[in-house]
C-alpha positions in Angstrom: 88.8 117.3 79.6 92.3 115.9 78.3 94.1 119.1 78.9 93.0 119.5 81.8 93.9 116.2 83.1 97.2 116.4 82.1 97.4 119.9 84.5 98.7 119.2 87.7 97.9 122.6 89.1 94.3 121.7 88.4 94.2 118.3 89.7 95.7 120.2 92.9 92.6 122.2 93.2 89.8 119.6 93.1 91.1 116.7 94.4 89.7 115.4 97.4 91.8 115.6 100.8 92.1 112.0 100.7 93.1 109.9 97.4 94.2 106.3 97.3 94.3 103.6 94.3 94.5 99.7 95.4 96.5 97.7 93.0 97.1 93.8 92.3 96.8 90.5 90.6 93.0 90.4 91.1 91.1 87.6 92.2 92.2 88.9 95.6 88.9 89.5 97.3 88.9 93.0 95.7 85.0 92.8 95.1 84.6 92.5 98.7 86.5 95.0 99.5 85.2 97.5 97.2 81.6 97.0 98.8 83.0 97.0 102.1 83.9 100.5 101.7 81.5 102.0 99.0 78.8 103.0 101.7 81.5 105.2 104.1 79.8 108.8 104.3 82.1 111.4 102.7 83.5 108.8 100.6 84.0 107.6 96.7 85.4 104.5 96.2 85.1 102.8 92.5 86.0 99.7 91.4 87.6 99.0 87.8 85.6 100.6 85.5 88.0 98.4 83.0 86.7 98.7 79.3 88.0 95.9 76.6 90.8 98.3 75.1 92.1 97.9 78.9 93.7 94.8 78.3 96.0 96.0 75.5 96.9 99.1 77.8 97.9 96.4 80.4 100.5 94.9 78.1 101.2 98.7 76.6 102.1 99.9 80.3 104.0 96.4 80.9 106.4 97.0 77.7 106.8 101.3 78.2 106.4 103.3 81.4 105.8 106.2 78.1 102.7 104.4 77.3 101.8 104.1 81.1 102.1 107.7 81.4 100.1 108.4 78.8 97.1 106.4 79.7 96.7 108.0 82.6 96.9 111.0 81.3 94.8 111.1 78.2 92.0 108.7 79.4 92.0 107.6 82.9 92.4 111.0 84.5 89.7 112.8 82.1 87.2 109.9 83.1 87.6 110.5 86.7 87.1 113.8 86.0 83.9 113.2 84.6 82.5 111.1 87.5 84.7 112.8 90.6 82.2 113.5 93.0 82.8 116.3 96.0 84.0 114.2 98.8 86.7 114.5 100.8 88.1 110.7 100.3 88.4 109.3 96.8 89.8 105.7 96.3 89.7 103.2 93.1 90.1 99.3 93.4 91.8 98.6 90.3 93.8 95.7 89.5 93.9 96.9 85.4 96.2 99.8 86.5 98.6 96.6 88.5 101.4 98.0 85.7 100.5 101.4 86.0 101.9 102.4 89.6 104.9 104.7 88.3 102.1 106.7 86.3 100.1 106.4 89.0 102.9 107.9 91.3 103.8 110.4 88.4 100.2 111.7 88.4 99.0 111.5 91.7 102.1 112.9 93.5 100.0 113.0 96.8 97.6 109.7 96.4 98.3 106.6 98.4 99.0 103.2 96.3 98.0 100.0 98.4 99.4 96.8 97.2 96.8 94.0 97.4 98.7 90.5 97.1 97.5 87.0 97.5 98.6 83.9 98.5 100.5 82.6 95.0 99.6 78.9 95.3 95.8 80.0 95.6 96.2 82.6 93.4 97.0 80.2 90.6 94.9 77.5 91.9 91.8 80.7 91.2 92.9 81.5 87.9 93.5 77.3 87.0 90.0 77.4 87.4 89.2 80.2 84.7 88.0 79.4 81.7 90.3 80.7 78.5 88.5 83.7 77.1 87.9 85.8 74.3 87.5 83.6 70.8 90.3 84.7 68.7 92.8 83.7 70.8 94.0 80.6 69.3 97.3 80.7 71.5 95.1 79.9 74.3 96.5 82.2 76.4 95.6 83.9 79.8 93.7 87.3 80.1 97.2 87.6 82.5 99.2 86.3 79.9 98.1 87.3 76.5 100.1 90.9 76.0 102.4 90.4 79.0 105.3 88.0 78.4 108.8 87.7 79.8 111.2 90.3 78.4 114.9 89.6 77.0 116.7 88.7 80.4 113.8 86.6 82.1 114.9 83.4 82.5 111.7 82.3 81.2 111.4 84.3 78.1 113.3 81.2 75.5 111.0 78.6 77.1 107.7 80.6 77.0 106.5 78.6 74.3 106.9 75.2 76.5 105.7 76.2 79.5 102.6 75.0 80.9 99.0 77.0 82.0 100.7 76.5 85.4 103.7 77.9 85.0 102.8 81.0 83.2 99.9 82.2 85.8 102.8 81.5 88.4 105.4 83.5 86.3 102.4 86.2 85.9 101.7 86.4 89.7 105.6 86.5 90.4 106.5 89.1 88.4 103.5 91.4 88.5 103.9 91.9 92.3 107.7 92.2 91.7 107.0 94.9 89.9 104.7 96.7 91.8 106.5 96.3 95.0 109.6 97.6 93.1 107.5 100.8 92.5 106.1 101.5 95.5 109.0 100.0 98.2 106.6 99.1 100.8 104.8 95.5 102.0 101.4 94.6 100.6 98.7 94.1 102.4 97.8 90.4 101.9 94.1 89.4 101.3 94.2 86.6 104.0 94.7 89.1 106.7 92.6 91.3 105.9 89.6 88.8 105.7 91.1 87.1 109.2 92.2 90.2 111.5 90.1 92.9 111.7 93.1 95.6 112.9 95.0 94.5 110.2 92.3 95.6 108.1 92.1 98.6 109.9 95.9 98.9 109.5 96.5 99.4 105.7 92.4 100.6 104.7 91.0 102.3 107.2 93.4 104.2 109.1 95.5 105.5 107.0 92.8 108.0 105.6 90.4 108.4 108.2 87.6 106.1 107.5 86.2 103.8 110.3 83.7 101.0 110.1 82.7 98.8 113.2 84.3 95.3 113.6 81.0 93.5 114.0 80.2 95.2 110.2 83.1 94.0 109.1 82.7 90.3 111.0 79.6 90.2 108.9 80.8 90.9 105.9 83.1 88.5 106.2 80.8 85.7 106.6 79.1 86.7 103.6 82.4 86.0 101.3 80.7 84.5 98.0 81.3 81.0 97.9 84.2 78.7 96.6 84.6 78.2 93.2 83.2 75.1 92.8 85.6 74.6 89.1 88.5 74.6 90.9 90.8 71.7 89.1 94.2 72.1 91.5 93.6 69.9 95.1 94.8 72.4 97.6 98.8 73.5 98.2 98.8 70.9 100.7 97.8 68.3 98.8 100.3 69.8 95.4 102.8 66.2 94.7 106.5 67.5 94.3 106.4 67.9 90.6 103.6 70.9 91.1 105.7 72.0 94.2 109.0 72.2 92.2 107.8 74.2 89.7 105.9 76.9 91.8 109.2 77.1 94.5 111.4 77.7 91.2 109.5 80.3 89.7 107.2 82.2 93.0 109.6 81.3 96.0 111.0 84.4 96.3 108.7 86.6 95.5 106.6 84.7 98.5 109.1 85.3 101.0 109.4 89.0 99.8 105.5 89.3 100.1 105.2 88.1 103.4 104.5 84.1 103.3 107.5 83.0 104.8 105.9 81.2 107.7 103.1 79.7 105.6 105.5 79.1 103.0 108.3 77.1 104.7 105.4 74.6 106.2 104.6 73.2 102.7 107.9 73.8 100.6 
């Protein structure tokens, strides 16, 4: 299985007519989108199937696109080979592969790459509320955070060791969807739209590769978002005082505008 899923001229023959991977931060209603789409006829979507060595590979691909390239080719392509199904439309929700999208490109020549973002300042305000995991981590870092780190020339790379919990899951969000929207030079589709506008749904997940799904499905589905996080310790972006607002404009406030949030943005900045 890992020869052949480093053989493009194989991959050419079984792949499905339709292939598409959906990348991002996470906690970006990727869940819901997955089983949203799961139960289209003709179709195979899968969602993460992230194992524990995953989160090294994350901070592998992050420090060498050599790394990246071989991930996908020695274990992520043989393991979809395994569980490809004969369909004609194949797609993976997979925020572990967020620093894999120029091996994703290099591997799947043909395959669509979808850019899920979020709003930053909920984004952080999601993973503020996450506990710290995994018990040897005495840094107390961030799944984000723990093997992805500014590199020599980040401006936040000397004062790492300073920062707050803030301000590293808003230097995480920032430069993970830098990156990716560096790779694949188009706009992301932001989760609030596509849980509030039904043709903009349609627009970057539908569409594109053929599948349909009636709006009163979708309507429903909506409704039945799971509920707020009830350990949520940051008041809502509205409420943020001007130290919290400082510190998110200096490190996300480009990267905001470049994702789309300009209007929202501008209103509380």
């Amino acid at each position: 299985l890992k020869r052949l899923g480093g053989n493009s001229l194989f991959w050419e023959g079984i792949m499905p007519t339709k292939f598409f991977f959906v990348v991002g931060t996470g906690c970006s209603a990727t869940t819901w989108l997955y089983k949203i789409l799961r139960d289209i006829p003709g179709t195979q979507i899968e969602m993460y199937w992230c194992f524990k060595h995953d989160l090294k590979e994350i901070g592998k691909a992050y420090n060498s696109e050599q790394d990246a390239n071989k991930y996908i080719r020695k274990f992520r392509k043989p393991l979809m080979l395994r569980r490809l199904k004969k369909v004609k439309i194949y797609g993976e929700i997979n925020c572990v592969l967020r620093w894999h999208c120029g091996a994703l490109k290099r591997a799947f020549p043909k395959a669509s790459i979808i850019h899920l973002v979020r709003d930053g300042r909920d984004y952080v305000r999601s993973m503020m509320a996450r506990p710290y995991r995994f018990a040897d981590n005495p840094e107390k870092e961030d799944v984000a955070t723990r093997y992805v780190r500014p590199k020599k020339g980040d401006n936040c790379q000397e004062k790492w060791a300073s920062m707050t919990r803030f301000e590293k899951i808003c230097w995480e969000w920032r430069r993970t969807n830098e990156y990716i929207r560096g790779h694949l030079k188009q706009k992301p589709a932001q989760m609030e739209r596509m849980l509030s506008d039904f043709d903009y749904f349609k627009k970057y997940f539908l569409t594109p590769f053929g599948l349909k799904i009636a709006k009163e499905l979708w309507a429903k589905r909506i409704k039945i978002q799971g509920k707020p996080d009830q350990r949520i310790v940051l008041p809502h972006y509205s409420e943020w005082n001007d130290e919290i607002l400082f510190q998110f404009n200096k490190i996300c406030g480009v990267e905001m505008m470049a994702c789309g949030y300009g209007e929202s943005y501008d209103s509380v900045s």
